[in-house]
C-alpha positions in Angstrom: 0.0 0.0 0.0 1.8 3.2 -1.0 1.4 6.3 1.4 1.5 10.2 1.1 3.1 12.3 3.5 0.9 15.7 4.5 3.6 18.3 4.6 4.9 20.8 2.1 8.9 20.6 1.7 10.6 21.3 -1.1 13.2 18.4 -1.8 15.7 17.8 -4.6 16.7 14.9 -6.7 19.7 15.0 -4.5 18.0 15.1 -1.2 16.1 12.3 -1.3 18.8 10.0 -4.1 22.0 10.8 -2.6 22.2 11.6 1.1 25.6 11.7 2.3 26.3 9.7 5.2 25.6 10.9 8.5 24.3 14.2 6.7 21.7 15.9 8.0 20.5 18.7 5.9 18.6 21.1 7.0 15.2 19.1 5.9 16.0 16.7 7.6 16.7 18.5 10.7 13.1 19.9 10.2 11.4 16.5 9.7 12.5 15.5 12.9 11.1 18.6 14.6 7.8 18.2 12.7 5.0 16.1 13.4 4.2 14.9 9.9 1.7 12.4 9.3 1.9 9.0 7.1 -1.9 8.8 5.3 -2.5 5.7 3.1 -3.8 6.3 -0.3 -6.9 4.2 -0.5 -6.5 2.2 -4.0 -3.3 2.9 -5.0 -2.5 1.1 -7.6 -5.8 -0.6 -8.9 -6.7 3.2 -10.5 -7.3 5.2 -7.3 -10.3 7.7 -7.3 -11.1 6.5 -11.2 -14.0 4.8 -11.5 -15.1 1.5 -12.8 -16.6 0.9 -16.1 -20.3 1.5 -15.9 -21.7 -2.3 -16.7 -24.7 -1.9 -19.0 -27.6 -4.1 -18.7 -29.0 -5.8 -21.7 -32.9 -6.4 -21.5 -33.2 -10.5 -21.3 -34.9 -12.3 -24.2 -38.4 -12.5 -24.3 -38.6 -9.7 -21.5 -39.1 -5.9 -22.1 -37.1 -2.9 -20.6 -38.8 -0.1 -18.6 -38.1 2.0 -22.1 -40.1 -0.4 -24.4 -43.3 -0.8 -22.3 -43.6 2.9 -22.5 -43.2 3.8 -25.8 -45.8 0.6 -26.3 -47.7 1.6 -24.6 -47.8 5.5 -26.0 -48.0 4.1 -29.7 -50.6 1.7 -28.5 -54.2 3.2 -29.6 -56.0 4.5 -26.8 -58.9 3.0 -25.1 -62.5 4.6 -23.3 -62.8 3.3 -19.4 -66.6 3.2 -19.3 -68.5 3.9 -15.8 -72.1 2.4 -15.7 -75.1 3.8 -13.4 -75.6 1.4 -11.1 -78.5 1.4 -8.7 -76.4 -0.6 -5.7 -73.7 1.8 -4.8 -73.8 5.5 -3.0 -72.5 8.2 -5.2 -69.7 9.1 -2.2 -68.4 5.5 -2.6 -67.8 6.0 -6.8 -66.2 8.7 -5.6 -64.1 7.5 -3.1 -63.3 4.4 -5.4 -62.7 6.6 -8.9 -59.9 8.6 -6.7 -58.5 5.6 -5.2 -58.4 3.7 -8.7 -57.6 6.3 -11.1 -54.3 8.1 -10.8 -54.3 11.7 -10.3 -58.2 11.6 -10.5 -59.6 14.6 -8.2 -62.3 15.2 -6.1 -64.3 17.5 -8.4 -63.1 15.3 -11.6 -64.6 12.3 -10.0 -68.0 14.0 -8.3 -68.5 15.1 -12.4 -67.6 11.6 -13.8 -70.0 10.2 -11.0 -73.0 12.6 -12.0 -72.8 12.0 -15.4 -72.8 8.7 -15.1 -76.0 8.7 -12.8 -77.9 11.1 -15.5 -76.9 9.3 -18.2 -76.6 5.8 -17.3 -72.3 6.1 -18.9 -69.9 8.3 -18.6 -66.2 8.3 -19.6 -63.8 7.8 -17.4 -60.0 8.1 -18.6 -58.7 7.4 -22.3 -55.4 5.8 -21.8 -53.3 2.7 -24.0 -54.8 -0.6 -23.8 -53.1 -2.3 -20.8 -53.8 0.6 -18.8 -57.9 0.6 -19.3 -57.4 -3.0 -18.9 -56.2 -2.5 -15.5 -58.3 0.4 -14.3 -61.4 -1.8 -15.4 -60.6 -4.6 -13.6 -59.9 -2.2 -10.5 -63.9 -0.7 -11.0 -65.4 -4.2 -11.1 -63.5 -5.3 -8.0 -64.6 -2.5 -6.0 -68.0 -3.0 -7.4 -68.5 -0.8 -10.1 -69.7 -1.5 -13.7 -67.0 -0.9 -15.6 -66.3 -1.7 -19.4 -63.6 -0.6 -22.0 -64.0 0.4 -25.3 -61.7 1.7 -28.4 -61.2 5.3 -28.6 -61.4 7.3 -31.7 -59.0 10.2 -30.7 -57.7 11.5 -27.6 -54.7 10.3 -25.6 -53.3 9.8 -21.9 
């Protein structure tokens, strides 16, 4: 393990090559006075403070990255989430379960969605890719909601 000494001299080829014997020079002299401290260099030579190749994952086959099941599901045509009037649940609980299923869904986005769907037996909920109305669908029905999915002509997440 190599080591660097904390101190500022200034010291010649000469100095440190040739010393003659039982020379003392006046750096030397100093040194001895001096309380100089021996620090080991962490890493020295295996690079030191440079660091390691970064190691690049490749996606495994028949498995998709983060990257690709975004832009699939961005080029993927969007999809309607229908809400159905039902005549079994309270309007607070399609609220409650609209902001609990749906991301970023609000409290006044979901009392409309709610009251459109009671006055006219649908109403849309979010346009989003495929997978994602899928999901959100499946979410309705299990906390008792009718619920369907249907293609959308226009419109995106």
């Amino acid at each position: 393990m190599a080591t660097a000494i904390c101190c500022r001299v200034s010291l010649s080829a000469n100095h440190i090559f040739h010393p003659k014997p039982g020379y003392k020079s006046h750096i030397q002299k100093q040194w001895a006075s001096w309380n100089v401290m021996a620090m080991p260099i962490a890493g020295a030579g295996k690079g030191g403070g440079v660091l390691d190749k970064p190691v690049i994952e490749k996606a495994t086959p028949g498995r998709q990255s983060e990257f690709d099941l975004r832009k699939s599901r961005k080029t993927s045509p969007p999809y309607r989430v229908m809400l159905h009037n039902d005549n079994f649940n309270k309007r607070e609980y399609v609220v409650q379960v609209l902001m609990k299923v749906i991301p970023g869904m609000t409290l006044d986005n979901a009392v409309n969605i709610m009251q459109e769907a009671h006055h006219n037996g649908l109403s849309v909920v979010i346009i989003c890719a495929q997978v994602d109305a899928e999901d959100h669908c499946t979410q309705l029905r299990g906390n008792g909601l009718l619920s369907s999915i249907e293609p959308a002509s226009g419109g995106g997440c």
